[in-house]
C-alpha positions in Angstrom: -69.6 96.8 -7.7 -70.6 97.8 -10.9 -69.8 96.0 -14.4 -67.3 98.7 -15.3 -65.5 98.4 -12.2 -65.6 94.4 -12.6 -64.4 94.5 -15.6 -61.3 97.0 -14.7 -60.2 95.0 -12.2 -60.5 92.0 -14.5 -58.2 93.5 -17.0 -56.0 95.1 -14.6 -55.3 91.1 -13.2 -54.5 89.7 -16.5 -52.9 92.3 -18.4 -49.6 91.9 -17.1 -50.0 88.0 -17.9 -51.1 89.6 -22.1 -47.7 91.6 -21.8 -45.7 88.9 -21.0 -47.1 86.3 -23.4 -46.6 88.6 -26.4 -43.1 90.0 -25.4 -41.7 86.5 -24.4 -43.4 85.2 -28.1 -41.9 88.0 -30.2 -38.7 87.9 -28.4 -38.1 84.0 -29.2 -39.5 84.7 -32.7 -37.0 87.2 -33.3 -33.9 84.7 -31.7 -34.6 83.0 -34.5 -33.8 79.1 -34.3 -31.8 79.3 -31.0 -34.9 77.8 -28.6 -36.6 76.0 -31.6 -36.4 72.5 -32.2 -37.6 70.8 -35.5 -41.0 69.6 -34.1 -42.4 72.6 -31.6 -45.5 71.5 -30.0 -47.4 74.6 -31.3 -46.4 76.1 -35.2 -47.5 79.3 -34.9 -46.8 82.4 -33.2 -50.3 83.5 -31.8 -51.2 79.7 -30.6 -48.3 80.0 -28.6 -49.7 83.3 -27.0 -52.7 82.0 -26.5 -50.8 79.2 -24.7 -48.7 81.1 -22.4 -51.0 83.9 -22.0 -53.8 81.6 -20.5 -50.2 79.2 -18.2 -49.6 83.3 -16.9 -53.3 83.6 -15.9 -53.1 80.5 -14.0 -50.2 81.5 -12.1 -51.8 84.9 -11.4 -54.7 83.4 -9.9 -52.9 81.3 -7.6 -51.0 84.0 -6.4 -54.1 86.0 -6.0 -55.6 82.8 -3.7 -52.6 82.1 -1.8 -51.4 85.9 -0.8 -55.2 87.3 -0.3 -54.5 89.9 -2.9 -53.3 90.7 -6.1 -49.9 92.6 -7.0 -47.0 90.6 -4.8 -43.9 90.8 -6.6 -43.5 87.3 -5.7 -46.2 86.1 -8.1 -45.5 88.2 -10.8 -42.0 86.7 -10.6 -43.9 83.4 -10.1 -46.0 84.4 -13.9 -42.7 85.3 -15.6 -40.8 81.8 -15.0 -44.0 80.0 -15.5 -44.7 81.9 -18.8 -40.7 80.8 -19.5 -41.3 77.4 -18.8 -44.5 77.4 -20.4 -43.0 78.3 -23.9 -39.8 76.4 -23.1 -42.1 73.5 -24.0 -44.2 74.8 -26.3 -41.2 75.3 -28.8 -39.9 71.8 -27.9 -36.5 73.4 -26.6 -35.3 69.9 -24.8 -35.3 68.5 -27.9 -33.1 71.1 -29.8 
């Protein structure tokens, strides 16, 4: 396998887990106050991308060891309610 290949399946894995990090971020930045408690765990907005980007990459690679292969629908749902979680308690939402 060559480098390029490598590398496009490399980006291929975790670019769904970069699409959801962003669009969950920017979607709870733009609620406003409703998930955000007076002390979030991370301030701003691209520490908590970086956050749930790399919780979505771990969940991706689970699925990817425990089905074989990558692309089940079961993990990606997996990546999206991790990725909520994950930024559930990144803004400190229990607390609100």
């Amino acid at each position: 396998m060559t480098f390029y290949l490598l590398a496009n399946h490399l980006l291929n894995l975790v670019l769904p887990a970069a699409a959801i990090a962003l669009l969950l971020v920017l979607a709870t930045q733009l609620m406003g106050g409703v998930f955000r408690s007076k002390r979030p765990l991370a301030q701003t907005w691209y520490v908590q991308v970086a956050i749930v980007f790399v919780a979505s990459v771990v969940v991706l690679v689970a699925g990817l060891v425990f089905f074989g292969h990558d692309g089940k629908m079961l993990t990606y749902a997996a990546m999206v309610a991790g990725a909520a979680l994950c930024q559930w308690v990144v803004l400190g939402a229990w607390r609100a």
